[in-house]
C-alpha positions as CSV (number, residue, x, y, z in Angstrom):
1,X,0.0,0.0,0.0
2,X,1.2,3.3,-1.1
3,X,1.7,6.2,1.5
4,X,-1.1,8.6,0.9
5,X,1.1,11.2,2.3
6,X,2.0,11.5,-1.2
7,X,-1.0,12.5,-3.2
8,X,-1.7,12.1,-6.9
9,X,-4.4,14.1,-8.4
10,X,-6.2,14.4,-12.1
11,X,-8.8,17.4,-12.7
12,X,-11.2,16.6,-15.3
13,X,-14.2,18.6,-16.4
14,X,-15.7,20.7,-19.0
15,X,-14.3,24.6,-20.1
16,X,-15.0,27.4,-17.4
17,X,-15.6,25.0,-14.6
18,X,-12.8,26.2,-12.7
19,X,-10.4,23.4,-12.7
20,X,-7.3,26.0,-12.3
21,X,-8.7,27.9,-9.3
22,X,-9.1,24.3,-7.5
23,X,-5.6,23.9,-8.4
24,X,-4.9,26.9,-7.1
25,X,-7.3,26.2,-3.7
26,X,-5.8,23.3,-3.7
27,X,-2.0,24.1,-3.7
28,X,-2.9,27.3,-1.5
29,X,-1.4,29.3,-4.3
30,X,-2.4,32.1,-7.0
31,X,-1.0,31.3,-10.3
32,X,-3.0,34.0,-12.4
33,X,-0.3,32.9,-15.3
34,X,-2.2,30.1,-16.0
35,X,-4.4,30.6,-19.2
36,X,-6.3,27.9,-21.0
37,X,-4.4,25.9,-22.8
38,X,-5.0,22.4,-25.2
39,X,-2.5,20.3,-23.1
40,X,-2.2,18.8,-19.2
41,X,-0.6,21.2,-16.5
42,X,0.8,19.7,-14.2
43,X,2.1,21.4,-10.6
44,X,2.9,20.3,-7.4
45,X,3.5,21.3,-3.3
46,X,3.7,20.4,-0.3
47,X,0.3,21.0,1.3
48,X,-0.7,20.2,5.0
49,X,2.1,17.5,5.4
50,X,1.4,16.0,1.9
51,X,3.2,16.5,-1.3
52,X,0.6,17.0,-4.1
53,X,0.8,16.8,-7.3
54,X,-2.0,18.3,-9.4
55,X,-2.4,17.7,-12.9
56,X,-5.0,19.6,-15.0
57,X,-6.4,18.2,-18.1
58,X,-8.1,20.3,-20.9
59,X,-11.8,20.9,-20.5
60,X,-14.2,20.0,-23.1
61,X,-17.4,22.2,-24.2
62,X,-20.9,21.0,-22.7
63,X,-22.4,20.4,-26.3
64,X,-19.8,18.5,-28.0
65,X,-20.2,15.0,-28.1
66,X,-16.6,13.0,-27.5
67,X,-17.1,11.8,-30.8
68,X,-16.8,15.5,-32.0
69,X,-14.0,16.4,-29.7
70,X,-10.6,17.0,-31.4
71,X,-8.0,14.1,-31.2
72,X,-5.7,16.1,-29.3
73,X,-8.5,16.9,-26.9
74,X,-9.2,12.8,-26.4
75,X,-5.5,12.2,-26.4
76,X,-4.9,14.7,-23.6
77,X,-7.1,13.2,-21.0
78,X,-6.1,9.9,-21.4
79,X,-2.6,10.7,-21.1
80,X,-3.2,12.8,-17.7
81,X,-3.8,9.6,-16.3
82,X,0.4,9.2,-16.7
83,X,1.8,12.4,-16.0
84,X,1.6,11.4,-12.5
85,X,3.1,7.6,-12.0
86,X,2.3,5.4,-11.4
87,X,-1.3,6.7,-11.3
88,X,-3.3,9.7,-9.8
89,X,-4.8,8.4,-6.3
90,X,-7.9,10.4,-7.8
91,X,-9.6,11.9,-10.1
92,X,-12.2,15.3,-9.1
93,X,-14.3,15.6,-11.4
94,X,-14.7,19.5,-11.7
95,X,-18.2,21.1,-11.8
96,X,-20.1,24.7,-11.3
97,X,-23.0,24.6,-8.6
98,X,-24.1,28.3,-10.4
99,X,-25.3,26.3,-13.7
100,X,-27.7,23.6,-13.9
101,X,-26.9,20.1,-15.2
102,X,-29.2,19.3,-17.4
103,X,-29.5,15.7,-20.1
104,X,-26.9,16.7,-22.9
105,X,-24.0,18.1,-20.5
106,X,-23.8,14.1,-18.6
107,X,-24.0,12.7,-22.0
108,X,-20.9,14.7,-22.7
109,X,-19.5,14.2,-19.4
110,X,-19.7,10.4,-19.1
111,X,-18.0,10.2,-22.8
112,X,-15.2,12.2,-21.7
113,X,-14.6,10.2,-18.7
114,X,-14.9,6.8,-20.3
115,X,-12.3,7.3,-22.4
116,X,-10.1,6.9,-19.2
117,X,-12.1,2.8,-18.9
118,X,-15.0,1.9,-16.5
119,X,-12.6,1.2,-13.6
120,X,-11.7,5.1,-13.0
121,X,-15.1,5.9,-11.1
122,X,-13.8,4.1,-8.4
123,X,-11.1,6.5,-8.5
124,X,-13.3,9.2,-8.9
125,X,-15.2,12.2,-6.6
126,X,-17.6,15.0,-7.8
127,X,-15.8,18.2,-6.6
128,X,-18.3,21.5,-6.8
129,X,-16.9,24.6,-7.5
130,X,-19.0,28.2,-6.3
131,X,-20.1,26.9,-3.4
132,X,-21.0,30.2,-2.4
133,X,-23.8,30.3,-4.8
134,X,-25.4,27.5,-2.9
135,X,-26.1,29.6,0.6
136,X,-27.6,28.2,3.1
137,X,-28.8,25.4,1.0
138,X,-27.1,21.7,2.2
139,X,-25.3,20.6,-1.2
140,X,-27.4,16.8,-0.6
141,X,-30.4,18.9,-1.2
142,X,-29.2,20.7,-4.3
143,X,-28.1,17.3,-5.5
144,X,-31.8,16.5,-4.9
145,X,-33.3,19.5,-6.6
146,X,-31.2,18.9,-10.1
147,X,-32.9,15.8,-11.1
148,X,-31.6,12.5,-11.8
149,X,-28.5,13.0,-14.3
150,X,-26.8,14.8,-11.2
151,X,-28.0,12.2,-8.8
152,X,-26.9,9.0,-11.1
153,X,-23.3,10.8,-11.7
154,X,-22.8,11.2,-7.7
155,X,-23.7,7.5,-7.4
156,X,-21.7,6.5,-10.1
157,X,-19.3,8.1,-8.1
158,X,-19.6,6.3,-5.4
159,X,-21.5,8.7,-3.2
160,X,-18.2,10.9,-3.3
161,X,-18.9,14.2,-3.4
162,X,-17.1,17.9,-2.5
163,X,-17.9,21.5,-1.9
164,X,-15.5,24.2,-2.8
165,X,-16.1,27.7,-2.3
166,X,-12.4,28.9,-4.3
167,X,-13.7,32.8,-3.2
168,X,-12.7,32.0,0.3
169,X,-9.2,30.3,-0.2
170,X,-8.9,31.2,3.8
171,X,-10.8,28.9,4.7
172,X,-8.2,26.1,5.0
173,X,-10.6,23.5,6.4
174,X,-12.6,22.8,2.6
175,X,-9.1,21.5,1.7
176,X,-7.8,19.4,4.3
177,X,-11.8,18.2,4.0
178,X,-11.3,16.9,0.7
179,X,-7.6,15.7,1.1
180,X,-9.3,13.6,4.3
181,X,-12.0,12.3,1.5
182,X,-9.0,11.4,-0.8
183,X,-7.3,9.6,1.7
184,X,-10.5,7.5,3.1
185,X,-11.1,6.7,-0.7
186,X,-7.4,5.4,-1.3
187,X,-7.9,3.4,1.8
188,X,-11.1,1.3,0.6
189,X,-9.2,1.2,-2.8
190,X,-6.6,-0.9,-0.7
191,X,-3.9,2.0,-1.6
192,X,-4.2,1.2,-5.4
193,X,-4.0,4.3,-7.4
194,X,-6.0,4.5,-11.2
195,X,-3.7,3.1,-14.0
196,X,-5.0,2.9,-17.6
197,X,-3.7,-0.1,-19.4
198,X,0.1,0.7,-20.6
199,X,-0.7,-1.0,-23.9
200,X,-3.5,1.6,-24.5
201,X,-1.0,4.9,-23.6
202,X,1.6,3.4,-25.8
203,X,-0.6,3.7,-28.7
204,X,-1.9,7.3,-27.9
205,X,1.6,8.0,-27.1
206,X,2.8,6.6,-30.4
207,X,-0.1,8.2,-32.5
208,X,0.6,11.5,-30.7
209,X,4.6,11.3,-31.6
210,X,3.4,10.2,-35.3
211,X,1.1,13.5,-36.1
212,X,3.9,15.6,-33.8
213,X,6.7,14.4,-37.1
214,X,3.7,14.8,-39.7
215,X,3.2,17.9,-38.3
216,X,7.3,19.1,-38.4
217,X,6.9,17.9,-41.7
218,X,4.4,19.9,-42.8
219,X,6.5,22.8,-41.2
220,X,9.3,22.4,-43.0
221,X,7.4,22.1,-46.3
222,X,5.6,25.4,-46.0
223,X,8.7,27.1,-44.7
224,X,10.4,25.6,-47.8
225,X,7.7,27.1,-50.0
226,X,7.5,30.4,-48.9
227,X,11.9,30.3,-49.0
228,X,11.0,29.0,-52.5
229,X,8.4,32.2,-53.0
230,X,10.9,35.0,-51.8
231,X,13.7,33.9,-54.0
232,X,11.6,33.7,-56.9
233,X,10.3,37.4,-55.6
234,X,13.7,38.3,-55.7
235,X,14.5,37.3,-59.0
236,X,11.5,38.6,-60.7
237,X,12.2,42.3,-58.8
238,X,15.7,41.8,-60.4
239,X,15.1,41.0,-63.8
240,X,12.4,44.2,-63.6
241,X,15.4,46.5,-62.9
242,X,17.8,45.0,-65.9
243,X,14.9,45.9,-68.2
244,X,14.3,49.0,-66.6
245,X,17.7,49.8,-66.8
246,X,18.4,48.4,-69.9
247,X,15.8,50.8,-71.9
């Protein structure tokens, strides 16, 4: 069994649910540097007696379909999963209390997250971001109140679940909170982080290197063309001035 004082963690979830700022919660740090981007961040710190490590996938927009999601996108999230070895401890799944979750946006959200296999909800805890949106209102009850796509994805979860409020990054007690969750989950899960099949990153890994040289190649052809282009400029502009010149 692993010591949880080390702990490993994946954020998943769709665009603007504020997977930085829970990095940033998190790691009890401002990084205001941070700007969207289409590959994983990964940063870590020591954080209550625990070194973290916090790696942060791209998000993926609330009406495209997996199916429709770009390659790179797809790639990304699987390979999260290894940019911690030999496996995150968990995975939070990011996602806004100030919007509802309605039918489409769980479609879109269990594709996403199956690409990472069936085995990662045991892995895997519903973390809510703007808790302060929710008041005086218990989150069980706002669970309740969203209807059934919510409720199944808390269940499929396990039952895990997690308030943030990433307005009040004072309050140091949400986050040793949710590193206690981690830690109770790690347990049941006998100390066993996530791992995808190595067979199945190899191939993203090799398909990824494959379009990186297509891609270099296509860079080096265009840069040759335009090289071509300006000579061919050049030599036009010159043999203009001999005639000029010559008349």
């Amino acid at each position: 069994m692993e010591n949880t004082r080390d702990l490993r963690i994946v954020l998943l979830g769709s665009i603007n649910s504020g997977k930085s700022s829970v990095g940033n919660t998190l790691l009890g740090r401002e990084e205001s540097e941070l700007k969207r981007t289409a590959q994983c961040v990964k940063r870590q710190r020591e954080v209550a007696g625990r070194h973290i490590t916090v790696v942060e996938a791209p998000g993926w927009w609330t009406d495209t379909p997996v199916k429709e999601s770009t390659e790179l996108l797809k790639q990304e999230i699987m390979l999260s999963v290894s940019l911690c070895p030999p496996g995150p401890h968990t995975v939070l799944l990011v996602i806004r209390l100030d919007t509802m979750f309605k039918e489409d946006e769980s479609a879109v959200l269990l594709g996403h997250l199956n690409l990472l296999t069936d085995s990662v909800w045991s892995h895997t805890i519903v973390l809510f971001t703007c808790g302060d949106c929710l008041g005086d209102t218990p989150i069980e009850q706002h669970i309740e109140s969203e209807g059934k796509e919510l409720q199944q994805l808390v269940e499929k979860c396990g039952n895990r679940y997690h308030v943030l409020n990433n307005e009040n990054r004072s309050d140091d007690t949400q986050v040793t909170e949710l590193l206690e969750k981690i830690e109770e989950m790690v347990a049941a899960n006998s100390g066993r982080p996530f791992e995808m099949d190595r067979k199945i990153l190899q191939k993203v890994e090799e398909k990824r290197r494959a379009e990186g040289e297509r891609a270099k190649e296509r860079m080096m052809m265009v840069e040759k063309q335009r090289k071509d282009l300006r000579s061919l400029t050049g030599m036009l502009v010159y043999r203009k001035d001999l005639f000029l010149h010559s008349h």
